[in-house]
Structure formats: C-alpha cells, structure tokens
Backbone as CSV, one residue per row, in Angstrom:
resi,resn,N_x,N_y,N_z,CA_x,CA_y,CA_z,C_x,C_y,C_z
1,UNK,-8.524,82.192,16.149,-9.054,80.922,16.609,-8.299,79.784,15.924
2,UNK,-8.614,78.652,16.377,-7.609,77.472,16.164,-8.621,76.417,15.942
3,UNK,-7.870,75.306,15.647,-8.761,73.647,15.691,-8.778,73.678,16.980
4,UNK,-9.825,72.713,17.233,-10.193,71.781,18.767,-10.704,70.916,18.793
5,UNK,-9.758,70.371,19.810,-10.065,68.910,19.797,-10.329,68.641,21.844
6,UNK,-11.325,67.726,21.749,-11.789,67.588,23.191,-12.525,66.288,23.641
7,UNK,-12.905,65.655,24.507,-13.751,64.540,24.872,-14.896,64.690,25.054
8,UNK,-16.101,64.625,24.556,-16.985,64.671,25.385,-18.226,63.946,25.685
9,UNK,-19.136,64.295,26.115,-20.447,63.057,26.043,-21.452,63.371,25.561
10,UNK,-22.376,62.689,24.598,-23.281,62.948,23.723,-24.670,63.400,24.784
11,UNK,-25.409,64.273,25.063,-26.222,64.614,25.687,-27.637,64.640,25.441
12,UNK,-27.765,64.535,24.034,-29.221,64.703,23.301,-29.092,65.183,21.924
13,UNK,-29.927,64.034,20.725,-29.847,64.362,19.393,-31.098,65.077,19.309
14,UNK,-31.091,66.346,18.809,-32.399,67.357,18.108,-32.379,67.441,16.896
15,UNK,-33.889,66.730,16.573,-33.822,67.624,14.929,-33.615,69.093,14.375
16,UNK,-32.660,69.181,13.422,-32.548,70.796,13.052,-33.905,71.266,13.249
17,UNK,-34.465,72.642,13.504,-35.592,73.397,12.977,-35.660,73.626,11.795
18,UNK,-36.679,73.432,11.155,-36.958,73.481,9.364,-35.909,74.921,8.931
19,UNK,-36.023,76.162,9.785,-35.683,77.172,9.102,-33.984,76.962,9.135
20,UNK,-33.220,76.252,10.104,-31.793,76.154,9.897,-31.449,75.210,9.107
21,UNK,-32.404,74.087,8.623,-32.028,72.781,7.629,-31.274,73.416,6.631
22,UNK,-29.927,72.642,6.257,-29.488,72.682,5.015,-28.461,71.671,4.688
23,UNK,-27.602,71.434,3.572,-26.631,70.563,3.288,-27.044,69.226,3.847
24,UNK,-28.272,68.990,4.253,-28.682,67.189,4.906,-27.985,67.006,5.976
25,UNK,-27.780,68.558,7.116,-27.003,68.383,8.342,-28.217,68.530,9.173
26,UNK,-28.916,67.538,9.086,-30.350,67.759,9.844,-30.959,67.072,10.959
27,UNK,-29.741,66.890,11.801,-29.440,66.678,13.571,-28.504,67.666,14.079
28,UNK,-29.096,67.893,15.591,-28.097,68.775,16.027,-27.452,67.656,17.016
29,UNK,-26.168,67.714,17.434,-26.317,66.577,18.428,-24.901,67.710,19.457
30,UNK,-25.850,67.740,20.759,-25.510,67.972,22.000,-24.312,67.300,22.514
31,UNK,-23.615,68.205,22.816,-22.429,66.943,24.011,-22.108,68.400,24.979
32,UNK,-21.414,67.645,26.479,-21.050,68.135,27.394,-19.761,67.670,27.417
33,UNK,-18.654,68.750,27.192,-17.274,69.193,27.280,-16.814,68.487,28.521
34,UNK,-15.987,67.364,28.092,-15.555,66.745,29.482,-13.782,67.079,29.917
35,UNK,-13.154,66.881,28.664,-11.746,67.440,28.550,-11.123,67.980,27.426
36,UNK,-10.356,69.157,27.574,-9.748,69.875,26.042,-8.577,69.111,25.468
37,UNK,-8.735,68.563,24.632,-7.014,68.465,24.150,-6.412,69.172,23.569
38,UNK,-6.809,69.956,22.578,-5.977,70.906,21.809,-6.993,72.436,21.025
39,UNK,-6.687,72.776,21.801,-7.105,74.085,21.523,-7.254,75.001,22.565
40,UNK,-8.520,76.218,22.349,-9.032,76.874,23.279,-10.495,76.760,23.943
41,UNK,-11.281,76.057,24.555,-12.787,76.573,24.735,-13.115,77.127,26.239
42,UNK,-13.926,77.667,25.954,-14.111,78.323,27.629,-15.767,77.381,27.949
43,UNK,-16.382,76.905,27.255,-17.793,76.593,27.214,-17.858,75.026,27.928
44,UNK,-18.900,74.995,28.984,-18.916,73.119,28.960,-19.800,72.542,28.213
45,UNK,-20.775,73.207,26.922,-21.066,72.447,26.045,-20.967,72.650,24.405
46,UNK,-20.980,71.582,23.932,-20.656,72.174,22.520,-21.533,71.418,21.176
47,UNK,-22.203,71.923,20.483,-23.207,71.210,19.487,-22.602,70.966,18.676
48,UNK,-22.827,70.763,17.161,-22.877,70.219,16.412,-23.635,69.995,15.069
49,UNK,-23.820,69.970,14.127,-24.925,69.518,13.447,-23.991,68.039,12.399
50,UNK,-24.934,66.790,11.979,-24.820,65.651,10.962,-25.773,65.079,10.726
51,UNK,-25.394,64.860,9.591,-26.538,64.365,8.692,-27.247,63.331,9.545
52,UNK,-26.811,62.120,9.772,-27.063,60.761,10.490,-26.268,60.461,11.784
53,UNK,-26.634,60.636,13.026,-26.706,60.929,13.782,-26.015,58.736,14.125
54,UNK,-26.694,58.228,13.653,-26.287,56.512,13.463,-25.631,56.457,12.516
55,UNK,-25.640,57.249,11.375,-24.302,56.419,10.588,-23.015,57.142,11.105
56,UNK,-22.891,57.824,12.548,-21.884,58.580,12.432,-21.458,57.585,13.601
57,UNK,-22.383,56.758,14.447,-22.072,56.310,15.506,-21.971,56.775,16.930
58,UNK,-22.895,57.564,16.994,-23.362,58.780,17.973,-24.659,58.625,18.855
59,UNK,-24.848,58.185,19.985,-26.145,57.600,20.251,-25.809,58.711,22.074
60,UNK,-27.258,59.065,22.405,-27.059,59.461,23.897,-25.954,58.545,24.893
61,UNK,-25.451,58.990,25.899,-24.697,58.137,26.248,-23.265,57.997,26.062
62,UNK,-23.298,57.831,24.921,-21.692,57.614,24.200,-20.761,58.818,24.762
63,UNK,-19.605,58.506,24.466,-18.346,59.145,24.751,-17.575,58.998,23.395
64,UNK,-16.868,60.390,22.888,-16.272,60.515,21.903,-15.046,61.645,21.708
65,UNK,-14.233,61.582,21.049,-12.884,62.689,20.704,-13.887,63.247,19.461
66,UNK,-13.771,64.777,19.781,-14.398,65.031,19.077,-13.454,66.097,18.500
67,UNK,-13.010,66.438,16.831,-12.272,67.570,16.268,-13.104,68.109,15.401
68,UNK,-12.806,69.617,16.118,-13.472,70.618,15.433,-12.747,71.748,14.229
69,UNK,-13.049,71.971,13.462,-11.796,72.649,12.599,-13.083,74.059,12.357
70,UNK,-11.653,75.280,12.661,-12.312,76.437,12.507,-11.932,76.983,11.520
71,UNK,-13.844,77.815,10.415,-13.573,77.771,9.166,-13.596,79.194,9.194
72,UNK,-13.134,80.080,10.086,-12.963,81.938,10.152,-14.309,82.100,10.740
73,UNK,-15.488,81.435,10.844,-16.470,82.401,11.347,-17.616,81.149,12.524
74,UNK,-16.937,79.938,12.613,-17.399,78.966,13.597,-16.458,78.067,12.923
75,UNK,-16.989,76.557,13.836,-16.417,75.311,13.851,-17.531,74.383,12.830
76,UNK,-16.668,73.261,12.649,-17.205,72.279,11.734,-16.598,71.089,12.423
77,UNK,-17.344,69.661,11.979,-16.922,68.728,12.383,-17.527,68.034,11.155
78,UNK,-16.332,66.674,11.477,-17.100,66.015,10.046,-17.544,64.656,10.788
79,UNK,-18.649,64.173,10.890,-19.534,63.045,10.731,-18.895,61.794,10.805
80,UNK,-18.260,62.055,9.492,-17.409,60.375,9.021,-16.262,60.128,10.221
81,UNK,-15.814,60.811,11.152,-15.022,60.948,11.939,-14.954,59.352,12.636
82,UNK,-15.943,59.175,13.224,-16.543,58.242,13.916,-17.196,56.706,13.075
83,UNK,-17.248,57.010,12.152,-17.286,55.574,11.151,-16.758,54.407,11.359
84,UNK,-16.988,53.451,12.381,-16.927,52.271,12.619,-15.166,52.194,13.778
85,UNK,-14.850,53.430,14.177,-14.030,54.121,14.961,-14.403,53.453,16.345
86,UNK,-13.500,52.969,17.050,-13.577,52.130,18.234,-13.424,53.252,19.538
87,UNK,-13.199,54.624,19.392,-13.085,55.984,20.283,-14.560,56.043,20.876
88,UNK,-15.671,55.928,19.872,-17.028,56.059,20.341,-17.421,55.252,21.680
89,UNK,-17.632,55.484,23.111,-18.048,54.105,23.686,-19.515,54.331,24.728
C-alpha cells in the first residue's frame, strides 16, 4: 500500500463511540471520494478520525484534498492539514 491523496466532500461529523475514543481523536468525520490523485482506492467513501473537527476547518458541506499516509496496517491523516488552508471550501 501507498500514500493517498484525493478530493472529497465532508458528509457527516460523528462522535467516536466511547469504546474506540483515544489519543483526543474523538470525531469521526465522513467524506465521499470525489477524485484520486495519487494513489490506489477502490472505495467511494473514506473516514477519518480528529480531534476538532473546527479547528481543522471541516464543516458538512465543505470540499477538501485530503492526504492519507499509510502506517502498514491503515491510513492516517493529520488534522493540522487544513489549518487556516484556503483548499477547504
């Protein structure tokens, strides 16, 4: 597996369930796979979990580049990505 990177649209923020809470990644936030740029996915949606769901700049609606970096056993994304980042719209 590889990094990925893709467009997509924020679909719905869920609070983690108490039993998956950890590291203060305690939103899941939904998006629907609109285009791949670099990588592989076969899926049209793809989650997520961050801490702050607003300090990341992530609201239903929005549109974002989203990079995922694979750590051998899933993907990660980091939050700060989007920090006052003009990509979000």
């Amino acid at each position: 597996m590889t990094d990925l990177v893709f467009r997509a649209t924020v679909e719905r923020i869920d609070n983690a369930p108490l039993g998956i809470r950890g590291a203060f990644l305690d939103w899941i936030v939904h998006t629907r796979v609109l285009e791949i740029i670099a990588g592989t996915f076969a899926g049209d949606t793809f989650a997520f979990r961050v801490h702050s769901p607003a300090r990341a700049g992530l609201a239903v609606g929005t549109t974002c580049t989203v990079t995922a970096r694979w750590t051998g056993s899933g993907y990660t994304v980091d939050e700060n990505r989007w920090r006052g980042a003009p990509e979000v719209t």
